[in-house]
Phi, psi and omega in degrees: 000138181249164187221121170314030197276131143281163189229155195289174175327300192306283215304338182297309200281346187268296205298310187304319174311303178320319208283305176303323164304315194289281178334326193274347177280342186266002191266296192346305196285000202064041170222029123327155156283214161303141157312144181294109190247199194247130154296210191270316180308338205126316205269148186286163176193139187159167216286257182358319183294301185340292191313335179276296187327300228262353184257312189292312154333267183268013161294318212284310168333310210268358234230283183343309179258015186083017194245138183247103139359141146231154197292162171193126183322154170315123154194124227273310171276015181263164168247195200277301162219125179030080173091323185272152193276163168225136146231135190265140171224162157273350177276119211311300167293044178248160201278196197262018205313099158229202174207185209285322165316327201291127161285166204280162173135172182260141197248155171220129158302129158234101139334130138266139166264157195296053165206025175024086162211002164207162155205143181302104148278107149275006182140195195193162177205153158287143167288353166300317193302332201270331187293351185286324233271318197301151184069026175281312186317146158286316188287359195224061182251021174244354205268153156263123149226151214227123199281164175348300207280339177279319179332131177254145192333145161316288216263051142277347173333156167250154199251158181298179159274336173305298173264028163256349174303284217288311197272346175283304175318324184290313164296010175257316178314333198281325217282000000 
């Protein structure tokens, strides 16, 4: 089952902003890319586009659990929103991609659409599940990737200790 969130002006307008934070920290550390070019599909690509994808990807995620993102410096143990890892594609069919590198924890696929206002949750794998996985892509062949269909449902999801947090704060605040 996939799940839809949109995202309002404002919340579009936060996740780019984020996105834009990021990128000038990664200009700062020197690990930008390239300036952005076009592939073959069409599609833009470059370090600032990545950065959007990938903050609106978990503004829509952080929206989904009632959680509002804020930008927060890079850091290599944090995870994306309250526990959970997010990865983003513009591709309707696109796989689960992690790689070897990646820490253990739960990835969730987020589809974007390229005018970044909403995005498609397909589903989540443990990142151990996901290692079965390397080299199916050719274009990805140091990469694991793990298709649609293998992917288990949002709401089987399991909740963090993050978002059980997050969310016993929301009831104490209402009580």
């Amino acid at each position: 089952m996939t799940f839809r969130q949109q995202l309002s002006p404002a919340q579009r307008h936060n996740a780019i902003t984020i996105a834009t934070q990021r990128y000038a920290q990664c200009q700062t550390w020197g690990t930008a890319k390239p300036d952005a070019h076009y592939r073959a599909d069409g599609i833009r690509v470059g370090n600032l586009d990545d950065q959007i994808k990938g903050a609106v990807a978990e503004y829509a995620f952080g929206v989904m659990l009632d959680y509002v993102p804020t930008f927060t410096p890079y850091d290599p143990t944090a995870n994306d929103v309250l526990g959970y890892e997010i990865r983003a594609t513009f591709h309707t069919g696109g796989h689960l991609i992690t790689k070897p590198t990646d820490k253990t924890g739960l990835y969730v696929l987020g589809v974007v659409d390229q005018a970044y206002w909403f995005v498609d949750f397909h589903g989540w794998r443990r990142y151990r599940e996901t290692v079965i996985n390397l080299g199916r892509l050719a274009a990805c062949p140091t990469r694991y990737a793990t298709p649609q269909t293998e992917l288990w449902p949002l709401d089987m999801l399991p909740a963090t200790p993050e978002y059980v947090s997050h969310r016993s704060s929301m009831v104490e605040i209402a009580s």
